[in-house]
KEMI-672241 format. One record per residue: residue in one letter; z, y, x of N, C-alpha, C in turn. Coordinates in steps of 0.02 Angstrom, whole numbers, plus 50000, padded with zeros to 5 digits. Layout:
AZYXZYXZYX...
//
This chain:
X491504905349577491244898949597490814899649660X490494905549671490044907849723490554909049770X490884908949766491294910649821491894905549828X491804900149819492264893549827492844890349760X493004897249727493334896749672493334890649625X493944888349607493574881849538493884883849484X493654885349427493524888349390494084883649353X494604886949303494864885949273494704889349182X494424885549155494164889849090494484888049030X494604893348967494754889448910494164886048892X494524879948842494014876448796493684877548741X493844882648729493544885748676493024891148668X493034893248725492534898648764491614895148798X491274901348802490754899048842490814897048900X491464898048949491204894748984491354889449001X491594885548953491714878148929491064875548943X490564879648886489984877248873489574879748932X489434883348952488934887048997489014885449055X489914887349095489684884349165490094878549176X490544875749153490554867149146490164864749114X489724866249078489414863749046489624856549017X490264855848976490754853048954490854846648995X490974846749052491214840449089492064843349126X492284839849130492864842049142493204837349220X493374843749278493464839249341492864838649373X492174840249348491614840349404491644846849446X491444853649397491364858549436491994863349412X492534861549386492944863549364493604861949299X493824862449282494544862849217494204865849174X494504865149101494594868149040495284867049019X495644869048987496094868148958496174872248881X496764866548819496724870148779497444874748759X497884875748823498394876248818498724881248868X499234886048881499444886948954499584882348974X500104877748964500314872548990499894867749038X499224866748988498854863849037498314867149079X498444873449067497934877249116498524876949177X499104877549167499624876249239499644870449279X499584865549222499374860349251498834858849309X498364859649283497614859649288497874864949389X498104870749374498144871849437498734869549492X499024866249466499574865349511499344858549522X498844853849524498524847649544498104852349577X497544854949565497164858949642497674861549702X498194864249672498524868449743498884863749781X499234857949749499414851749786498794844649819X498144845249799497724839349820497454843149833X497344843949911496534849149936495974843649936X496024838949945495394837249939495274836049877X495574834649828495154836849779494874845649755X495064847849778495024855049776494344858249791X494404853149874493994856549924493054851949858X493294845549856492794841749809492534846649774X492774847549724492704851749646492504857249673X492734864149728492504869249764491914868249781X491614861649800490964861949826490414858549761X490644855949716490254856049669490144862349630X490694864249608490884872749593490464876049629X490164877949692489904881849756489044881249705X488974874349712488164871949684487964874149626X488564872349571488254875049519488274881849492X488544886149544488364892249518487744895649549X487394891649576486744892749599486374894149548X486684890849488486004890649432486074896149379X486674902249415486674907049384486254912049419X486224909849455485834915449556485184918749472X484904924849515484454929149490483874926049506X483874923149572483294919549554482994915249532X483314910449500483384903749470483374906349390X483444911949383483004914449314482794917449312X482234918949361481584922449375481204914649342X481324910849401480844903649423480774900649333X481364902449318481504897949250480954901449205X481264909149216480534914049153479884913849185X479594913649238478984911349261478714904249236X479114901549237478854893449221478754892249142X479134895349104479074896349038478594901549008X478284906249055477604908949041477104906549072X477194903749115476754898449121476574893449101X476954891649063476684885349015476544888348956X476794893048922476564895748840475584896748874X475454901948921474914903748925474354897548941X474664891348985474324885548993474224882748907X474604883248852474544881248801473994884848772X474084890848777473374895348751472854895348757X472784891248814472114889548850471644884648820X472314880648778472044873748787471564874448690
//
């Protein structure tokens, strides 16, 4: 996805859940089938702009796998337990 890719995933897998985070056509496909995982790519390889679309949503949301974006995440979450301690 970091690298333009759109992610074609099973549905039954995490990354159904994790990096579609079950929407289907935003930042990528699921499918529960070959059939429709062929599907699923032979509509990207024929519509670039939808491709190029979904590639650049795809591009964004794997930002929120980046290392640093779960640094920020575990900083902010010790930061608030210890603000609780305070109180």
């Amino acid at each position: 996805m970091a690298a333009g890719y759109v992610p074609v995933v099973p549905r039954d897998g995490g990354p159904w859940f994790d990096i579609l985070d079950r929407e289907q056509g935003k930042c990528g496909y699921a499918y529960s089938s070959l059939g429709e995982a062929a599907e699923k790519i032979d509509l990207l390889m024929n519509d670039e702009r939808l491709r190029i679309e979904i590639s650049r949503r795809a591009f964004e949301r794997a930002k929120c796998f980046d290392r640093s974006f779960f640094e920020e995440k575990i900083v902010d979450v010790i930061h608030k337990v210890a603000v609780s301690k305070l109180k």
